[in-house]
C-alpha positions as CSV (number, residue, x, y, z in Angstrom):
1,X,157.4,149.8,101.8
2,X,154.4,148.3,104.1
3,X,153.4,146.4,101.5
4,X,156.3,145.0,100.7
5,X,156.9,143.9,104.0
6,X,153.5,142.7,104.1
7,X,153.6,140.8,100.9
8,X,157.1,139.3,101.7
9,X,155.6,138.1,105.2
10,X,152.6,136.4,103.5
11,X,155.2,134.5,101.2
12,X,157.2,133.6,104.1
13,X,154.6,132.3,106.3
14,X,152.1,130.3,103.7
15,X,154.5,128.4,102.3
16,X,175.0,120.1,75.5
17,X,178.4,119.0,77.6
18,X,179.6,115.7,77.0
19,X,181.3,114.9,79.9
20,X,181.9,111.6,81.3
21,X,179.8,111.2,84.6
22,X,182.2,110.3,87.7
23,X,181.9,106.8,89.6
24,X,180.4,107.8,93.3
25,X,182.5,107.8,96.0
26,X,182.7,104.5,97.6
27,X,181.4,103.9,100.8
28,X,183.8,103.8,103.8
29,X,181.6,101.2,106.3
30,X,180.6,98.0,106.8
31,X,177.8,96.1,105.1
32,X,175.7,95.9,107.8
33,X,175.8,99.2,108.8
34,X,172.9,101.1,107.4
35,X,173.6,103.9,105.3
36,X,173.0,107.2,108.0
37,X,170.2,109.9,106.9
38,X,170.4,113.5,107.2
39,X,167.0,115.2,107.3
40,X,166.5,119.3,106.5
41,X,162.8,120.5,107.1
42,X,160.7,123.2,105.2
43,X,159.3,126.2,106.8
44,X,157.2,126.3,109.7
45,X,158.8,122.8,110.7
46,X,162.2,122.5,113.2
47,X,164.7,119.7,114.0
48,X,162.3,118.1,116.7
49,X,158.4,118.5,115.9
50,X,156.6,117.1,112.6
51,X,160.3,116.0,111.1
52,X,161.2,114.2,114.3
53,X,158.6,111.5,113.7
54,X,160.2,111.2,110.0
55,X,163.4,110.3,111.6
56,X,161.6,107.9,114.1
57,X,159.9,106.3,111.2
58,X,163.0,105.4,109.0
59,X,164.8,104.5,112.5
60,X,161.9,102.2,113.2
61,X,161.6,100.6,109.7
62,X,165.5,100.3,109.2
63,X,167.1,99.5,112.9
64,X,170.3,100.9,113.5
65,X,170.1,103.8,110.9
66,X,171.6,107.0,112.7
67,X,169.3,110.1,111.4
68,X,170.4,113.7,112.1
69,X,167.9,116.2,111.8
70,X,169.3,119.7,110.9
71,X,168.8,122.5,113.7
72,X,170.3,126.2,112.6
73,X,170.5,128.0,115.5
74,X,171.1,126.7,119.5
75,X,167.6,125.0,120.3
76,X,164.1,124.1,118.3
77,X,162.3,127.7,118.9
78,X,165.7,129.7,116.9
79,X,165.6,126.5,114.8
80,X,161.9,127.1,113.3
81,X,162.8,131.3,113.4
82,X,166.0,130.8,110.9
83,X,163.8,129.0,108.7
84,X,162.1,132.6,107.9
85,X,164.7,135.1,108.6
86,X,168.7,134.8,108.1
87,X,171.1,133.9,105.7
88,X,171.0,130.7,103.7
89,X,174.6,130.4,102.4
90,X,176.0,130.8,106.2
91,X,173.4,128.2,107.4
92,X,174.4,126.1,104.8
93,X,177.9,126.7,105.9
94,X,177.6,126.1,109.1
95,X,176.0,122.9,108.3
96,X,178.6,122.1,106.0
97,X,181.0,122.4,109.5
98,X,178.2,120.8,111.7
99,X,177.9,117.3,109.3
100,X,182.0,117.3,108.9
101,X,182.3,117.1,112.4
102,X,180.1,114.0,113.1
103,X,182.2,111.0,112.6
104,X,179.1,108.5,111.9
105,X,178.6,110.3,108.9
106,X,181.8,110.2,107.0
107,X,181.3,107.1,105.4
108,X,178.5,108.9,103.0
109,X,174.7,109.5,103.7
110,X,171.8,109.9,101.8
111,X,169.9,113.5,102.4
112,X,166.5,114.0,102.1
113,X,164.8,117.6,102.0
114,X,161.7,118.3,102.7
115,X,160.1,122.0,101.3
116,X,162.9,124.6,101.1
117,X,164.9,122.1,102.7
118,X,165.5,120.3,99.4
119,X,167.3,123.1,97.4
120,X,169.3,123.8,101.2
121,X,171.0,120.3,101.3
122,X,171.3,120.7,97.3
123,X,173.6,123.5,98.0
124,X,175.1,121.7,100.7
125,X,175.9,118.6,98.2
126,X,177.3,121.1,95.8
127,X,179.2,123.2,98.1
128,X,180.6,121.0,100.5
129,X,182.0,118.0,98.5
130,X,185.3,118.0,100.1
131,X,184.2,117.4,103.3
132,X,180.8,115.3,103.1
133,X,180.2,112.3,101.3
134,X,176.2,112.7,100.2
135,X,175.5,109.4,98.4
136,X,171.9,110.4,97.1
137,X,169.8,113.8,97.7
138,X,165.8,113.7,97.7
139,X,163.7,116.5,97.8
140,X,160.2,116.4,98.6
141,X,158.6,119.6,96.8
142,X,162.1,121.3,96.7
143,X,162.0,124.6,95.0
144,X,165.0,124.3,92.9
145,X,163.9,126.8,90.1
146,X,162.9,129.1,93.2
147,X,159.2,131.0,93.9
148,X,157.5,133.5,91.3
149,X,154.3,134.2,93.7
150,X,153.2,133.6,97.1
151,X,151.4,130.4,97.9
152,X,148.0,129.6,96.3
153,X,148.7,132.5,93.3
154,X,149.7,130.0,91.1
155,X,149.3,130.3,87.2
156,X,146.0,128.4,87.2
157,X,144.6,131.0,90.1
158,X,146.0,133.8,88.1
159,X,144.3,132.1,84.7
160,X,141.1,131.4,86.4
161,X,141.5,135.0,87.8
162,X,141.3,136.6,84.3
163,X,138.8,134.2,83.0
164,X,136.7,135.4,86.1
165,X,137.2,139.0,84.9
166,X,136.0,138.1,81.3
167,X,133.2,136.9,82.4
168,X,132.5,140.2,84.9
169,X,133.0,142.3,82.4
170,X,130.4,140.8,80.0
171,X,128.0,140.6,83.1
172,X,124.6,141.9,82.1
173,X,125.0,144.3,85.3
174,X,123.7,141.9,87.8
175,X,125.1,143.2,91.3
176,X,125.0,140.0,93.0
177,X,128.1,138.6,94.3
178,X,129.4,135.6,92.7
179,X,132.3,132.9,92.2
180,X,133.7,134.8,89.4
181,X,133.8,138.2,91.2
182,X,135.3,136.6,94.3
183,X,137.9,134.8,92.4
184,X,138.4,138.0,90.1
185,X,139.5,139.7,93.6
186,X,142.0,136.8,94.5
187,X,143.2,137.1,91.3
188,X,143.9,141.0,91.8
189,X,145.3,140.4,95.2
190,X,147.6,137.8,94.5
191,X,149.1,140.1,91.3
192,X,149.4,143.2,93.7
193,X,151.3,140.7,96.2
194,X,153.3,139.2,93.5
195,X,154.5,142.7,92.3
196,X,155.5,144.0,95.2
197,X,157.4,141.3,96.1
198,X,159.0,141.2,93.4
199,X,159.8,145.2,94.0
200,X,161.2,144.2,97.5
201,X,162.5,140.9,97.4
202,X,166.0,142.1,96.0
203,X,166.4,145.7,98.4
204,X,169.2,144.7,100.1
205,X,167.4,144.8,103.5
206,X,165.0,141.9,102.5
207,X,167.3,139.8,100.8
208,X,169.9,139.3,103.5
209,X,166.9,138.6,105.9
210,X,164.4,137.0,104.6
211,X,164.7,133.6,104.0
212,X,162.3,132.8,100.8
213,X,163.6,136.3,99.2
214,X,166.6,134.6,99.0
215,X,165.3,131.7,96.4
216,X,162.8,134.1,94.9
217,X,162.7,133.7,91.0
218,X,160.9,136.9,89.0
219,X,160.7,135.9,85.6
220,X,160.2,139.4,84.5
221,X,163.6,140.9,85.8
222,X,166.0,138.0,85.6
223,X,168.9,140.4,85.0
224,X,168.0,141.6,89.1
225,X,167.5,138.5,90.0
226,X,171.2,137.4,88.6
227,X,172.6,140.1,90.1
228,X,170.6,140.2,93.5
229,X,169.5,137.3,94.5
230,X,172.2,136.3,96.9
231,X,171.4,132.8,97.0
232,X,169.4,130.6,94.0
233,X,171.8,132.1,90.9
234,X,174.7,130.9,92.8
235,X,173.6,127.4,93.0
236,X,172.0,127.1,89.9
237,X,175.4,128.0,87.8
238,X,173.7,130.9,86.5
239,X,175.6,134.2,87.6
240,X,176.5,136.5,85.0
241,X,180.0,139.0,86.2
242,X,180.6,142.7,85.9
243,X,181.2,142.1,82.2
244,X,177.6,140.9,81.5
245,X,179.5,137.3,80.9
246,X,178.1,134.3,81.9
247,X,180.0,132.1,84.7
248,X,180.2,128.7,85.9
249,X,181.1,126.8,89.0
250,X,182.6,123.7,87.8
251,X,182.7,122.4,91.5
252,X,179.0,122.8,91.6
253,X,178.7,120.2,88.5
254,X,181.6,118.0,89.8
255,X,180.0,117.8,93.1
256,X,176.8,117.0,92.5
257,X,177.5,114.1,89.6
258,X,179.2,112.2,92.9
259,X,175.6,111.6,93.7
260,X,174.5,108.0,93.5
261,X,171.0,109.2,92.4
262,X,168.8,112.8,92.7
263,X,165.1,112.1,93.5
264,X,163.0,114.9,93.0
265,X,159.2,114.8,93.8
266,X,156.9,117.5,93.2
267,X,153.4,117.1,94.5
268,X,150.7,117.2,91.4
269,X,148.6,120.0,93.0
270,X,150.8,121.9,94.9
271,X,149.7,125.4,95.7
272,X,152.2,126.6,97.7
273,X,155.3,126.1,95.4
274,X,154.7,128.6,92.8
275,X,155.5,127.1,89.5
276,X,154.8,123.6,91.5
277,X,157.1,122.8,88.6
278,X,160.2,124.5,90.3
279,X,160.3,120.9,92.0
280,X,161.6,119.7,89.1
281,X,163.2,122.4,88.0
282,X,160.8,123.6,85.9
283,X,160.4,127.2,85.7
284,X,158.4,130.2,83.7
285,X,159.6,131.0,80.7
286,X,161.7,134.8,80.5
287,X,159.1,137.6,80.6
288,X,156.0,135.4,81.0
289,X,155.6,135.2,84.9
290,X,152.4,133.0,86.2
291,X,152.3,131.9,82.1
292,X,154.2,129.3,79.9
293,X,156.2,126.3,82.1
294,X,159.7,125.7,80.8
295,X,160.6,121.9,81.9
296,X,163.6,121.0,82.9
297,X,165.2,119.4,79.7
298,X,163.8,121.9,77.6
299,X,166.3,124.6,79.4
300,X,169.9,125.7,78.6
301,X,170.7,124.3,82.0
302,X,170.0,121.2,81.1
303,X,171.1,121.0,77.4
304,X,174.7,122.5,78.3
305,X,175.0,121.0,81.6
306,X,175.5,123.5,84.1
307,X,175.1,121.4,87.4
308,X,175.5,117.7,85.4
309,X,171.5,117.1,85.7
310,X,171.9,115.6,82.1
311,X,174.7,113.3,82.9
312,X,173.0,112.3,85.8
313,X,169.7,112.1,83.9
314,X,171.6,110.0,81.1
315,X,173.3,107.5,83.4
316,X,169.6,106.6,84.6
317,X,170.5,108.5,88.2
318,X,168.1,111.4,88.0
319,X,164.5,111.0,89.1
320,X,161.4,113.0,88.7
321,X,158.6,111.4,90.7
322,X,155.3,112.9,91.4
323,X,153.1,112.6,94.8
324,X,149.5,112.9,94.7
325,X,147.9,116.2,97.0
326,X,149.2,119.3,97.6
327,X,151.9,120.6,99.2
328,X,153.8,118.5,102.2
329,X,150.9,116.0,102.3
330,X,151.5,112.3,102.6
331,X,151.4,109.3,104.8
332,X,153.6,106.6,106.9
333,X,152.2,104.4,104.4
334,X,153.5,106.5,101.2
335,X,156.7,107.3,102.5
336,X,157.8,103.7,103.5
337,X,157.2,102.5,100.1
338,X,158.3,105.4,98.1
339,X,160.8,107.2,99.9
340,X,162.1,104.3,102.4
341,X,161.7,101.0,100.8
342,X,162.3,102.4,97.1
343,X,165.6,104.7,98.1
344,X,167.1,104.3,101.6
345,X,166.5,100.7,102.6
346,X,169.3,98.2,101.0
347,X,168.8,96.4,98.6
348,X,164.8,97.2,98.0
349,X,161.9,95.1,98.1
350,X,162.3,91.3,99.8
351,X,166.4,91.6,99.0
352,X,166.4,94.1,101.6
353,X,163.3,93.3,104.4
354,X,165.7,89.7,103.9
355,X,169.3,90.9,104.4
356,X,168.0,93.7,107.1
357,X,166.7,90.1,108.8
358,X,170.2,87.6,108.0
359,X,172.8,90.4,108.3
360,X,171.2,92.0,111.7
361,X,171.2,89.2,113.4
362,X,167.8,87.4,112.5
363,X,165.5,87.2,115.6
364,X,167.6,88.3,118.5
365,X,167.8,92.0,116.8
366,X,164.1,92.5,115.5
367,X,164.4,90.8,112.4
368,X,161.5,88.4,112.3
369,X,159.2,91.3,112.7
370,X,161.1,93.3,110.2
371,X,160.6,90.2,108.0
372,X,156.9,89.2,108.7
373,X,156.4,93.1,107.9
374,X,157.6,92.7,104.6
375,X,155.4,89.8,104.2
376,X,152.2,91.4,105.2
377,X,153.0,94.4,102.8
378,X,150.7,97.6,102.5
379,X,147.9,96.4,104.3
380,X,149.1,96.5,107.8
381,X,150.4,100.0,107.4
382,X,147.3,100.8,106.1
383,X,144.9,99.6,109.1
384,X,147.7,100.6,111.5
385,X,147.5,104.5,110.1
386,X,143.6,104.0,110.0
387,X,143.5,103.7,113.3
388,X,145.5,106.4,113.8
389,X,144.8,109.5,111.7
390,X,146.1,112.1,114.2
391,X,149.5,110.3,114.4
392,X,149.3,110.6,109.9
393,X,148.7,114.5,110.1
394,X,152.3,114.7,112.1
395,X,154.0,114.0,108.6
396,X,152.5,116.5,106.8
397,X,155.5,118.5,107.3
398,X,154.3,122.0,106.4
């Protein structure tokens, strides 16, 4: 049982339907109003350290937007704590109650979640549709297909694992330590960790506790994990009953086609999502943990539509996008361009640096130096965040 604890704590801490596709719900504001964001952070993160300057940076590069950073619990220190131990469908509940309650956001917003985060306001989207208006979700490394390992025991550590073990194995008897022996150890470590997490991460002590058990994905017992798993079935529409018969919550699907778009990004060398893949819902294939990636549209999910990814996908509303590094690692400068400018500022591009200038007020409310921004482009962000690296490390999240 130590080790399972153990294990569980090292996950925790390192980290076809032819339907037709709904028109989003309209917008109930004005068309000078920015469109609010809600922010959810990963682990590790709370509602007012590294994801506070996130919400200063879109207030700063879109005046007027109102961001609301998610806090579960009563202050910052329980906020960080429930993002490791608790349960995720009452904190997304109580969100749910928290976000109905605040009156600038019932004319729609657009979420964006960062880490676990991502697959938290998913189910929020999904769940909550009668009472919130999400207009688009985006998830930086979400793990919507869940975690198979703990961080940095990936399929390419486990491969280069038992490659390292070949090559021990045909070792002329040299004692000298090497790469190959050190990575042959990592490699046993991270399958003894991987196992016994698995072995633990359904016991109903762990899973109403621990946070990550609660989107863990074993590959090699999927039947447990549908019938376990308290959390990650459920959204995904992929709970089987008593009966052994598939079932489906058509609210789930309904709910998540009112988005106006889905933007997923997965980061290309991400160690600590394990499949990296999962950001885009990709996941192992049944029975081949740390092996074979199944991509999204190659899935049952997809092909018969279970949460309306396809439709989404075929209306031209579903993005996969990648970000170069590993896990939670970006700059001011990337995330102005490709989460800001590309999928939260109005319009996109001059369309929107201009209107942002006419429509709040030209120079009397900032809009000249909104405007001149635009002009300048990339390169001032780039000297202003070279002269301040510190200030870039704050939005690696995680």
């Amino acid at each position: 049982m130590r080790v399972v604890l153990l294990a569980l704590a090292a996950l925790a801490l390192a980290s076809g339907v032819d339907a037709a596709t709904p028109t989003p719900t309209p917008r109930a504001r004005s068309s000078s109003s920015p469109t609010p964001v809600v922010l959810w952070h990963g682990m590790g993160d709370n509602c007012c350290m590294g994801i506070r300057g996130i919400g200063e940076l879109i207030a700063r590069e879109i005046p007027g937007t109102h961001v609301h950073s998610v806090m579960l619990g009563s202050n910052p220190a329980e906020d960080a704590y429930r993002g490791f131990v608790g349960d995720v469908n009452a904190q997304v509940e109580s969100q749910c109650e928290t976000l109905a309650l605040d009156a600038r956001l019932a004319g729609g917003f657009h979420a964006i979640g960062f880490s676990q985060g991502g697959q938290f306001l998913r189910a929020l989207a999904q769940r909550c549709g009668d009472r919130l208006n999400v207009r688009s979700l985006i998830t930086l490394g979400g793990q919507h297909q869940g975690v198979a390992a703990p961080p940095r025991c990936g399929g390419d550590a486990t491969a280069a694992a038992a490659a390292a073990e070949e090559e021990e194995e045909e070792d002329d008897g040299e004692e000298e330590e090497d790469d190959g022996a050190s990575s042959a150890s990592v490699g046993a470590l991270c399958r003894a960790m991987t196992d016994a997490i698995a072995r633990g991460a359904y016991a109903r002590f762990t899973r109403d506790r621990i946070v990550q058990a609660q989107y863990f994905k074993d590959a090699n017992d999927l039947a447990s994990y549908r019938k376990h798993n308290p959390f990650l079935p459920d959204v995904n529409n992929e709970l089987v009953d008593d009966g052994g018969e598939e079932t489906r919550n058509e609210t789930y699907r309904r709910n998540l086609l009112r988005l106006e778009k889905l933007v997923l990004f997965k980061w290309t060398d991400d160690t600590v999502v394990v499949p990296r893949e999962s950001s885009w819902f990709g996941t192992y294939a049944e029975n081949d943990r740390g092996g074979a990636i199944v991509p999204l549209r190659e899935q049952r999910m997809y092909a018969e539509d279970w949460l309306g990814l396809r439709a989404l996908d075929e209306a031209g509303r579903l993005k996969l996008l990648e970000i170069p590094g590993d896990h939670m690692t970006f700059t001011r400068e990337w995330f102005v361009t490709n989460v800001i400018d590309a999928h939260l500022r109005e319009g996109g591009g001059f369309k929107g640096a201009a209107g942002r200038w006419w429509l709040g007020g030209g120079p009397w409310r900032g809009g000249v130096r909104a405007f001149a921004r635009w002009l300048r482009g990339a390169t001032t962000r780039r000297r202003d965040d070279d002269d301040d690296d510190d200030d870039d490390d704050a939005y690696g999240i995680e």
